[in-house]
C-alpha positions in Angstrom: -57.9 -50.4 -10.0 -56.4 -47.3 -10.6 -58.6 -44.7 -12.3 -56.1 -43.8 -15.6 -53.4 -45.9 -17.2 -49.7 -44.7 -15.3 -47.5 -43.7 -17.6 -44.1 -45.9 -17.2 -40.2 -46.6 -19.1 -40.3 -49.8 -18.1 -41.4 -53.2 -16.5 -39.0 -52.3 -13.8 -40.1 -48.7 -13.4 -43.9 -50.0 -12.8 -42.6 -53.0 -10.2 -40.5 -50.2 -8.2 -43.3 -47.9 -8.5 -45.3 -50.9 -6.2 -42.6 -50.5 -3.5 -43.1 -47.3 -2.8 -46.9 -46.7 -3.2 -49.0 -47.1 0.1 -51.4 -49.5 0.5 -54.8 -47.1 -0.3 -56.1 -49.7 2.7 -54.1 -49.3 5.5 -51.4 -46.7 4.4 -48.6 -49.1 5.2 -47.5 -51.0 2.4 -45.4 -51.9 0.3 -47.0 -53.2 -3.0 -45.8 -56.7 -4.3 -46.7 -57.8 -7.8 -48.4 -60.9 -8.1 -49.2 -61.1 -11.6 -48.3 -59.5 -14.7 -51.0 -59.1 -18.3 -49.4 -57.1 -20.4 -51.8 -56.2 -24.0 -50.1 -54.3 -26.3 -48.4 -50.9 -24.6 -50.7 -51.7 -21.6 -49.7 -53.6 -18.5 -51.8 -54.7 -15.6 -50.1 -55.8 -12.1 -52.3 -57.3 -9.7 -50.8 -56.4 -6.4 -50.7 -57.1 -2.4 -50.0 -55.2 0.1 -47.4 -56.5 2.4 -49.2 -55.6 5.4 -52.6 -55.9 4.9 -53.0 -58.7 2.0 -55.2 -56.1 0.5 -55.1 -57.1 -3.4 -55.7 -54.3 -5.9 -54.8 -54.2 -10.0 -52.7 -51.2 -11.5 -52.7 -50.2 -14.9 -49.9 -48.7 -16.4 -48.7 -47.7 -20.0 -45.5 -48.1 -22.0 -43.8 -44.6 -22.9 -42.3 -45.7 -26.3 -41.0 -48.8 -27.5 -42.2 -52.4 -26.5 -42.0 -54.7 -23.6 -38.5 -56.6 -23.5 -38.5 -60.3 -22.5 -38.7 -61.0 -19.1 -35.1 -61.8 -17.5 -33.4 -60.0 -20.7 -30.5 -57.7 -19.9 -33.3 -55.3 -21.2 -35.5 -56.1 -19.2 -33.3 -54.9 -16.2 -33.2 -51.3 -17.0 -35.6 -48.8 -15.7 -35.3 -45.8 -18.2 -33.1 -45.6 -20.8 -34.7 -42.0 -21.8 -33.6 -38.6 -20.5 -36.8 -38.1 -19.3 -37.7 -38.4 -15.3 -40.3 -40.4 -14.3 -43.9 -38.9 -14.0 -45.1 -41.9 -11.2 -41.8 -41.8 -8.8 -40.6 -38.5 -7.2 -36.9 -38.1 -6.1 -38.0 -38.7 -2.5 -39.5 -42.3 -3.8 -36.1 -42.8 -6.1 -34.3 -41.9 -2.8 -36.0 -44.2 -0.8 -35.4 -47.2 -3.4 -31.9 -46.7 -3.8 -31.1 -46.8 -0.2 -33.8 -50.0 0.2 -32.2 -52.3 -2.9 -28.5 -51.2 -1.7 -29.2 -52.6 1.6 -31.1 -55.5 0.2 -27.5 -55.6 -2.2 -25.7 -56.1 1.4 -27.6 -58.7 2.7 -27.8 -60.7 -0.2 -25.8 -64.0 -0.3 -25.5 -64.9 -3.7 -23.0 -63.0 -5.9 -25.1 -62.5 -9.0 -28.1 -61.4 -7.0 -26.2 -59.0 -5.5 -24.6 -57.5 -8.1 -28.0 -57.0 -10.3 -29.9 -55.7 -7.1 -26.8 -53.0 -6.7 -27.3 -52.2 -10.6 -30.5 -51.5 -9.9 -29.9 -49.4 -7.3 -27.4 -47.0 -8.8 -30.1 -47.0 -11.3 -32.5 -45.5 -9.3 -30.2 -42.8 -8.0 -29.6 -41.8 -11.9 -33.4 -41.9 -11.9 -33.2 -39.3 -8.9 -30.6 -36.4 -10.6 -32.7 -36.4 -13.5 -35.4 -34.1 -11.2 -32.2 -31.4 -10.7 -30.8 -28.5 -13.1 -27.6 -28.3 -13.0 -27.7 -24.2 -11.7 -29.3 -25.8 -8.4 -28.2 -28.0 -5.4 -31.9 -28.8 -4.7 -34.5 -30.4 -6.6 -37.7 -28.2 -8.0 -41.1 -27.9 -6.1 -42.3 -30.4 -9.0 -39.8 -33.2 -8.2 -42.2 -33.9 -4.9 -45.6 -35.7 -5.7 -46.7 -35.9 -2.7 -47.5 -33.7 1.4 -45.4 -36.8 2.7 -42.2 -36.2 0.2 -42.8 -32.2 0.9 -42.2 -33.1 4.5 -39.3 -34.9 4.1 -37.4 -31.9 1.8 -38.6 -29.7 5.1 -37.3 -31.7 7.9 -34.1 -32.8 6.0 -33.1 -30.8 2.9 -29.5 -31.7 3.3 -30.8 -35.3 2.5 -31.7 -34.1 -1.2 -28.8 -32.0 -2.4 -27.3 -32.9 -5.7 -24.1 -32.5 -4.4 -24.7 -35.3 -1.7 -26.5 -37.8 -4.4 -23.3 -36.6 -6.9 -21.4 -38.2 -3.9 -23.0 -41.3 -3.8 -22.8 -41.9 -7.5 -18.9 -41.2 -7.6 -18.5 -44.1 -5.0 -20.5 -46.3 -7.1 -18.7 -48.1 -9.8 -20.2 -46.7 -13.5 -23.9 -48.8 -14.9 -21.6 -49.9 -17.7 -18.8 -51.8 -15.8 -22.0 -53.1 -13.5 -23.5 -54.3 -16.6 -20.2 -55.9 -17.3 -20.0 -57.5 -14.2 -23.3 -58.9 -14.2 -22.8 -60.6 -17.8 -19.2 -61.6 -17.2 -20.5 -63.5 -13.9 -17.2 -61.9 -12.0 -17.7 -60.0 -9.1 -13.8 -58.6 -10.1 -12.0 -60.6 -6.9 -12.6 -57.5 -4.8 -12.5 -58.0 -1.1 -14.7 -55.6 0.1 -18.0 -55.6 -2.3 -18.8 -52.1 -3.8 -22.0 -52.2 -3.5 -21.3 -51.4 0.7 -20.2 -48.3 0.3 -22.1 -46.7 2.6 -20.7 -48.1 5.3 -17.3 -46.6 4.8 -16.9 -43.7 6.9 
């Protein structure tokens, strides 16, 4: 169990927050949820480790407000603040929009496809808030970890905001996807927004 409570926006942010921590067994991961006690602003996840089975429990802590009803259109958004998350760097936001867009891809139902991409533009929203708007690279601070540190060294043209300002003005705006998802319309497009990334 982890030693102190982690602070979190959401449901949403604590379940993506699993995906990208490592298993503290093997180092592989990711963390899946298997059960959900929430007690006032406190929430504890039991977890498993995809690779391992390893099962551990995570405690985290609502920032403000309470928790919405599961499968509520609240319930769906990671962080309605202005605030960036303290528990996922911009390397782990990275990471989990590229993983939930492709898992947007592969998915053969509409509706699951459409709130998987919401989710994922959310996460790249959840990623610019590390960046001032004077820089095109993200502060010291916006990397939690040696292994996200590595990743700005080897590839720092994978962080500019420039290049994640790109990706967002592909992506349709969280409203309209919001739209979308209530409305039950995927819009009659023949080419499904959320593969944008494999226009070239």
């Amino acid at each position: 169990m982890t030693a102190q409570p982690q602070p979190v926006h959401s449901l949403a942010e604590a379940h993506l927050y699993l995906m990208v921590c490592p298993c503290p067994e093997c180092g592989r991961g990711s963390l899946k949820a298997a059960g959900a006690r929430p007690d006032g602003l406190r929430l504890s996840l039991r977890a498993a480790c995809g690779a391992c089975g390893r099962q551990q429990d995570y405690e985290f802590v609502l920032t403000e407000g309470t928790w919405p009803e599961p499968g509520s259109e609240a319930a769906r958004r990671i962080n309605t603040t202005g605030e960036r998350s303290a528990i996922i760097d911009v390397a782990g936001w990275l990471t989990l929009f590229r993983v939930i867009l492709e898992g947007a891809g592969k998915a053969a139902d509409k509706g699951e496809a459409r709130m998987l991409g919401h989710e994922a533009a959310q996460c790249l929203e959840e990623a610019l808030k590390f960046y001032s708007p004077d820089s095109d690279l993200p502060p010291a601070e916006a990397f939690f970890s040696e292994n996200s540190r590595r990743l700005l060294r080897d590839h720092p043209e994978q962080f500019t905001r420039q290049r994640l300002l790109g990706m967002r003005h592909k992506l349709p705006t969280l409203r309209h996807m919001e739209h979308l998802i209530r409305a039950g319309d995927a819009g009659g497009r023949s080419r499904p927004w959320w593969r944008f990334w494999k226009q070239r």
